[in-house]
C-alpha positions as a Markdown table, in Angstrom:
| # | Residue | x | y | z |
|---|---|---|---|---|
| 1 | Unk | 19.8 | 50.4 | -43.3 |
| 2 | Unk | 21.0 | 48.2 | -40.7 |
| 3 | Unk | 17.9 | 48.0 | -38.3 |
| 4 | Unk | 17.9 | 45.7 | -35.4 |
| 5 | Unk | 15.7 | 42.7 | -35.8 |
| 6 | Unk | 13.1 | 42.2 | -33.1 |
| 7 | Unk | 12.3 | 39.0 | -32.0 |
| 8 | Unk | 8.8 | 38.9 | -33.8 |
| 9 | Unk | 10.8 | 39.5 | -37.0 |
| 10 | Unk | 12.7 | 36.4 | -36.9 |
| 11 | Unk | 9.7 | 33.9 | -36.1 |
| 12 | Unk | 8.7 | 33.0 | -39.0 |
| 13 | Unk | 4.9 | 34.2 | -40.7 |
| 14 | Unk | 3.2 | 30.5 | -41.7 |
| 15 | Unk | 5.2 | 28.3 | -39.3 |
| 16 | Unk | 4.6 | 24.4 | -41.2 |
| 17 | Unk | 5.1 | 22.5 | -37.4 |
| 18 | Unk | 2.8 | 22.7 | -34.1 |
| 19 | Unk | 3.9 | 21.3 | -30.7 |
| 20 | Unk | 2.0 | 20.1 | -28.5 |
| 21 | Unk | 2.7 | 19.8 | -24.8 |
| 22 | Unk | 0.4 | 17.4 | -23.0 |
| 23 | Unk | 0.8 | 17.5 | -19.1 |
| 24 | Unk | -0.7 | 14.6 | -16.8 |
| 25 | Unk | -1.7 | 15.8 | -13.5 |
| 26 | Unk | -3.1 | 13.8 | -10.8 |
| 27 | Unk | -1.7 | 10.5 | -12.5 |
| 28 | Unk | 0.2 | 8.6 | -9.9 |
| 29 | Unk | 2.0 | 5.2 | -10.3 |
| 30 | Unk | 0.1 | 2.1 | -8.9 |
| 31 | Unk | 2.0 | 0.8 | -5.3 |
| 32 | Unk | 2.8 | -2.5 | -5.3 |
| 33 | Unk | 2.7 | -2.7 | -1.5 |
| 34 | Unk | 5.8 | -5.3 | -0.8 |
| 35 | Unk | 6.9 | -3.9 | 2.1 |
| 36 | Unk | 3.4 | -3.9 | 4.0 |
| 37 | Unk | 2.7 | -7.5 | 2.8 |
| 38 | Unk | 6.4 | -8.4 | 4.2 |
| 39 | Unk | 5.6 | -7.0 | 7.8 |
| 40 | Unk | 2.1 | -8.8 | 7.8 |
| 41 | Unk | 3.7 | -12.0 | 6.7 |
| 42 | Unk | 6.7 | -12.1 | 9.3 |
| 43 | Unk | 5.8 | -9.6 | 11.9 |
| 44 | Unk | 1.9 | -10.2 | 12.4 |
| 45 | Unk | 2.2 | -13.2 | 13.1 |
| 46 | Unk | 0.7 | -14.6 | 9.2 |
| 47 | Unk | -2.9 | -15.5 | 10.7 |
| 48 | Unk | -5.0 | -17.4 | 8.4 |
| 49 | Unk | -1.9 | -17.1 | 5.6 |
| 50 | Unk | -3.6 | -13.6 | 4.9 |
| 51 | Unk | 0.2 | -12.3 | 4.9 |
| 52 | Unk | 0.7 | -15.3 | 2.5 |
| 53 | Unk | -1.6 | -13.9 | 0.3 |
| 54 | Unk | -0.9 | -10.5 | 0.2 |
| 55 | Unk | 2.5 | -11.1 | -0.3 |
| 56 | Unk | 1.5 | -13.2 | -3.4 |
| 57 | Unk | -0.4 | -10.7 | -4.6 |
| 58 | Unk | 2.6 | -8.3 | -3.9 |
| 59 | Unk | 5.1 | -9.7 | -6.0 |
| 60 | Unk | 2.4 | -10.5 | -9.0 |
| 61 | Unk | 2.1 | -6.5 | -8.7 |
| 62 | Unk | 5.6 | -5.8 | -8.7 |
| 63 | Unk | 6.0 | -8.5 | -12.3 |
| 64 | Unk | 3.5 | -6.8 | -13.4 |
| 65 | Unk | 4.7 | -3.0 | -13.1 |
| 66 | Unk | 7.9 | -3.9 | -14.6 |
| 67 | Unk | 6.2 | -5.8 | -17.5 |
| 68 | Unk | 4.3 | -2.4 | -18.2 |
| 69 | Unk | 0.8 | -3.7 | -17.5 |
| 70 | Unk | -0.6 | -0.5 | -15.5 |
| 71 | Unk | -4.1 | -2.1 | -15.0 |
| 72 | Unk | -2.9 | -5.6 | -13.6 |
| 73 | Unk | -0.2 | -3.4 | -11.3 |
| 74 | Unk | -3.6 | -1.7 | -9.8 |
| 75 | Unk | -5.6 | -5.0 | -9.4 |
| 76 | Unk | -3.0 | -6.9 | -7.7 |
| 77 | Unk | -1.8 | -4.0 | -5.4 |
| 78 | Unk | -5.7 | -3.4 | -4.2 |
| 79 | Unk | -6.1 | -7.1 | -3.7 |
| 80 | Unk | -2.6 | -6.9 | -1.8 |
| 81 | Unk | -3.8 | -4.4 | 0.4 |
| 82 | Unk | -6.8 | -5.7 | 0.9 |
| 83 | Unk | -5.4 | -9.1 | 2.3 |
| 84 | Unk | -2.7 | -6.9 | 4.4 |
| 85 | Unk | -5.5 | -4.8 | 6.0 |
| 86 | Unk | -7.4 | -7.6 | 7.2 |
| 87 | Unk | -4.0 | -9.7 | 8.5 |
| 88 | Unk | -3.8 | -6.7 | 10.5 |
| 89 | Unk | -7.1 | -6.2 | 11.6 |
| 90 | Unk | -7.7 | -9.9 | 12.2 |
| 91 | Unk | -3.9 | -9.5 | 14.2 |
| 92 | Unk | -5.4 | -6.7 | 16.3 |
| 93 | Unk | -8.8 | -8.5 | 17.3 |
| 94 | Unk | -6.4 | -11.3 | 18.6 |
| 95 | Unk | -4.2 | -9.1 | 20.8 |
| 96 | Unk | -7.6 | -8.1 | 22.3 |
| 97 | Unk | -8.8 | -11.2 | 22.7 |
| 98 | Unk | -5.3 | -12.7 | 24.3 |
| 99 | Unk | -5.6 | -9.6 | 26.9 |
| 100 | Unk | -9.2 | -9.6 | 27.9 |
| 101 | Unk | -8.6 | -14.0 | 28.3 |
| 102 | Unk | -5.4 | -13.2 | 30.6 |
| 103 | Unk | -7.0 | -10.2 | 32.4 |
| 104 | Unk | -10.2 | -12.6 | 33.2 |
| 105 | Unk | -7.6 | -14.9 | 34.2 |
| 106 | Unk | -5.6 | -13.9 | 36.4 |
| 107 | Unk | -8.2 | -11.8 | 37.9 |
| 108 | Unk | -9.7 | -15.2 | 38.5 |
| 109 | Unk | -6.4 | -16.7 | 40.2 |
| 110 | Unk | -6.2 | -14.0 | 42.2 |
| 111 | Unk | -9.6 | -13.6 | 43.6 |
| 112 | Unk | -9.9 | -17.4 | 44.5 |
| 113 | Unk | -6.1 | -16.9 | 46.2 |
| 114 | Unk | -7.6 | -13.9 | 48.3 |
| 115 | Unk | -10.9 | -15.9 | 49.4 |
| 116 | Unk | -9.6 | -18.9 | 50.2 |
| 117 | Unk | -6.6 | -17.7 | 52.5 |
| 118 | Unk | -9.8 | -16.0 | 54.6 |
């Protein structure tokens, strides 16, 4: 009489609740990039207020991520980095620039030193 009860006894036949489980994978939360736009502003030098810009566009992502508003987080985080990648870029091109000018330069200086002590 006293059998043990198997698990598949004690579920019950018609069961009147489902659960659902629904798993997001590949969903990732939208960057704000603040600390990219804050090195382009102070360390790149800010040319053409593109660091301005970005940061702007930084902190308008970052109000709207903690307002909730996924979509505006996204717009204003792409437009961010957007405006950081060219501060950099445009930052890069004028490195080049200053080095090529100084290397004509002084090559310059130094080749009209060498003829004229001849």
């Amino acid at each position: 009489m006293n059998q043990p009860l198997y698990a598949t006894q004690m579920q019950p036949i018609n069961p009147t609740v489902v659960q659902y489980t629904t798993v997001e994978i590949g969903r990732e939360k939208p960057r704000d990039y603040i600390l990219y736009s804050l090195i382009s502003f102070i360390y790149l030098g800010n040319p053409c207020c593109l660091g301005l810009a970005a940061m702007f566009y930084s902190i308008r992502a970052r109000d709207r991520k903690v307002a909730g508003d996924i979509e505006g987080t996204k717009a204003n985080g792409t437009t961010a980095l957007h405006f950081n990648i060219a501060a950099t870029v445009l930052f890069c091109l004028l490195v080049l620039v200053f080095i090529i000018t100084m290397s004509v330069f002084l090559h310059n200086v130094f080749h009209y030193r060498y003829f004229r002590r001849l």
